[in-house]
Residue, then its C-alpha position, 0 to 999 in steps of 0.5 A: x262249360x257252363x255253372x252245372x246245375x243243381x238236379x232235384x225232385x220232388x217225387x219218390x221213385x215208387x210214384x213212377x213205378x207205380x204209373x208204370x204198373x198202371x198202364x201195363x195193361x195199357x202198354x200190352x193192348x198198344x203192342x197187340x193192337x197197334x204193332x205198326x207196318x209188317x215192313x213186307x212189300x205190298x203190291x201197287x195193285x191186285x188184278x182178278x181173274x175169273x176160275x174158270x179163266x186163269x190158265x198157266x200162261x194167264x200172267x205173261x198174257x197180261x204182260x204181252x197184252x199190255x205190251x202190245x197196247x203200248x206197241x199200238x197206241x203210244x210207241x215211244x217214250x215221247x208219245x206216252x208222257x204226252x198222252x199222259x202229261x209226264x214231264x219231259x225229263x220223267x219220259x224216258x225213264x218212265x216209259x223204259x221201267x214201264x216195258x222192263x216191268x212189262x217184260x219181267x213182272x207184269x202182275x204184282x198180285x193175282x187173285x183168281x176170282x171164285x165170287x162176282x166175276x165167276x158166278x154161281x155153278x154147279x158144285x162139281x164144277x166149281x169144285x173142279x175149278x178149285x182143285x184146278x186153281x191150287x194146282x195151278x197155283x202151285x205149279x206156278x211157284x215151283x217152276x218162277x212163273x208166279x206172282x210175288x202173290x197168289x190167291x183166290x176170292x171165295x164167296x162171302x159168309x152171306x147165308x146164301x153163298x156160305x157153304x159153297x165159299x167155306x167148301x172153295x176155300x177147303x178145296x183149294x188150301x187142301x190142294x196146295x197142301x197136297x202139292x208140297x204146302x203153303x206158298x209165302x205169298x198165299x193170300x186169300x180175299x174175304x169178300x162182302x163183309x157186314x158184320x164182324x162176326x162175318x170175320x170171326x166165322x172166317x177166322x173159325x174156318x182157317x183155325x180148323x184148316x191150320x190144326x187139321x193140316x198142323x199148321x202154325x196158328x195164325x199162318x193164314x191171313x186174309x184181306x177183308x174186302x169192304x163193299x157195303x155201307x154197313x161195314x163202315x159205319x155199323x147200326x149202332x154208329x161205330x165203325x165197324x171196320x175197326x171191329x172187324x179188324x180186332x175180329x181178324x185176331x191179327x190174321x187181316x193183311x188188308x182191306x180192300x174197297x170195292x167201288x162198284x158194289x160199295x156205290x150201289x149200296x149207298x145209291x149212287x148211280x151207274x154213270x157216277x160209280x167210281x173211285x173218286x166219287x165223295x162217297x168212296x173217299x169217306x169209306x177210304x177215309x175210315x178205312x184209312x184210320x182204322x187200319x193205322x198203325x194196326x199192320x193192315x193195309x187199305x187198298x183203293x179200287x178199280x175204274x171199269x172204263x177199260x182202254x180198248x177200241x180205236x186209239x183216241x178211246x184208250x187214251x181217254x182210258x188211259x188218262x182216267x186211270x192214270x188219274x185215278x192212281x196218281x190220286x189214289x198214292x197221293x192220298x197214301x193208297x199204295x195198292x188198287x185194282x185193275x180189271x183189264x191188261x190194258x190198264x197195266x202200263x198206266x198203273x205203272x207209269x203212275x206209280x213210277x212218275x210218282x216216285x221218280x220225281x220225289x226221289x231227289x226231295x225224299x232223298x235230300x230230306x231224309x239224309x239231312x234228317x240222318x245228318x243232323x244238317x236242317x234244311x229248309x224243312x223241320x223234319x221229325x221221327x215220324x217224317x222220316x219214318x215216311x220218307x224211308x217207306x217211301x222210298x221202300x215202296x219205290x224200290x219194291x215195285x221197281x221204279x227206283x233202283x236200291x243203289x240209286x237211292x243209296x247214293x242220294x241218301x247214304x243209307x243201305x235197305x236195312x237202314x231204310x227198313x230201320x227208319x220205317x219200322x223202327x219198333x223192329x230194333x234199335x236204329x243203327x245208320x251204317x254205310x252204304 
């Protein structure tokens, strides 16, 4: 030991009292604003279905469409990664957690579609359609046949469309009430938001719903889907993403970009409309900052280029999405859309590569960051809090296994959900 040194100061003990009670306020609008990741499971993607179209056996058909796709146009392991450029030694492991996904969980989140891709209808009908989705919905739950999440898009708060979204939206939480309540994976999309008033109208709505039903406040959330120019950068040169998060009053789970609508509202033609087009990756890029650290989640959108026709046609689909998606996870989208069974196995394969082959690096990072044994990187608190979300996320959607990632890392789930949330508790590393 060392000649122990001498410890003195110079201020009072009052000064940081005093800067304390200075900043609470400060410290209060930290925690509201910013509470960090809600550390629940979030989808890899969001697939929609027409109300007039979805049907009790709707997901399992999207599991045996693409299944069968597979069957058609790339029946092994070896045939796949080479459509796709998935290295040898991803092949197998890939190909085989891409059926088992197929065969046991095809959709991860459903939303059954009330706004552009069911149209307008007569108000009985859609009346109907709604009523029929909440049964539906319902049932599915009741009986292990749903999706880990459910729920529809109603029309927008646009003056045109309003009551009719307002009407859908009653009609089809009132029917889930109806049918025994509210199911936990429950999530509504707000789509074509401009304004932030648009989501505090919204909000006005579920408040209404909840206190009518005596619900908790705040049960319902909804994403807010970001499908035109004036909800990124807003009149008076804000970012009105931002504004329409704080509108939310914590109830925004998501926001979701809308390629298609998005493009055309800043002029870019039919041919170039896509999600890796510079405009998409700037209201991406704003929706990404917005939403950090606030427990919001950004969602990137969908290609229309559908793998359907003759077998070298799905394979040009085929690689586009699966760029796309690989793309998007590199840029920390984790969630997107897609339109068509068919794109189903390159979304997982996508979504598997990416975290199968950055499972060991990951791994090895994050033990020795728990270790204390360095390495070749200089990791911090905030690296490790993404390599254990990473990992999380690998877990979730199934393409790494919780024993596997134990052994490599020497922590358990509740150890990984620590690091990655670590303002839900204090940190204790425990045995695998």
């Amino acid at each position: 030991m060392g000649q122990q040194e001498k410890v003195a100061t110079s201020l009072a003990g009052a000064a940081s009292e005093e800067i304390s009670a200075s900043l609470t306020a400060v410290d209060a609008e930290l925690a509201r604003r910013y509470p960090g990741d809600p550390g629940t499971r979030q989808p890899v993607h969001t697939v929609y279905v027409p109300g007039d179209v979805f049907e009790p056996g709707t997901l399992r058909s999207w599991g045996d469409q693409a299944l069968a796709a597979l069957d058609e146009h790339a029946p092994d392991a070896a045939s796949f990664a080479a459509v796709l450029g998935i290295p040898e030694a991803l092949a197998g492991p890939v190909h085989d957690r891409v059926r088992a996904k197929l065969e046991r969980e095809p959709v991860e989140d459903l939303r059954i579609d009330f706004e552009d891709g069911y149209g307008p209808r007569p108000d009985a009908e859609e009346d109907e359609a709604a009523a029929r989705a909440a049964r539906l919905v319902s049932e599915a739950y009741a009986n292990g046949t749903a999706a880990p999440y459910m729920g529809i898009r109603m029309k927008c708060m646009e003056a045109g469309v309003r009551d009719r979204g307002i009407r859908t939206t009653d009609v089809f939480l009132t029917g889930l009430m109806e049918a025994g309540g509210l199911p936990e994976g429950l999530v509504l999309t707000l789509p074509k938001v401009t304004y932030p008033e648009q989501v505090t109208a919204f909000v006005q709505l579920l408040e209404a719903f909840e206190k009518a039903h005596g619900l908790d406040a705040g049960r319902i959330g909804f994403e807010i889907q970001i499908e035109t120019s004036q909800s990124i950068l807003a009149a008076d040169g804000t970012a009105a993403v931002a504004r329409m998060i704080d509108a939310a009053r914590g109830r925004a789970t998501g926001l979701h970009y809308g390629t298609f609508d998005y493009s055309a509202c800043v002029g870019v033609s039919a041919a170039y409309q896509a999600s890796d087009h510079p405009a998409a990756d700037h209201a991406k890029a704003v929706m990404q900052v917005a939403a950090a650290g606030t427990g919001v989640r950004v969602s990137d959108g969908s290609t229309n280029v559908l793998p359907v026709g003759p077998t070298d046609q799905v394979h040009e689909a085929w690689r586009l999405h699966y760029g796309l998606t690989r793309r998007a996870l590199a840029r920390a989208y984790y969630q997107g859309w897609d339109m068509h069974p068919g794109h189903l196995p390159t979304r997982y394969a996508a979504v598997y590569a990416f975290y199968r082959e950055g499972l060991e690096p990951a791994a090895a990072r994050l033990a020795a960051y728990v270790a204390k044994a360095g390495g070749d990187v200089m990791d911090e608190p905030a690296t490790a809090k993404a390599l254990s979300g990473y990992l999380l996320r690998g877990i979730d959607c199934g393409a790494l296994d919780t024993a596997e990632v134990a052994r490599l890392t020497g922590l358990t789930r509740a150890d990984l959900d620590a690091f990655a949330s670590p303002r839900r508790g204090d940190l204790t590393v425990t045995a695998p």
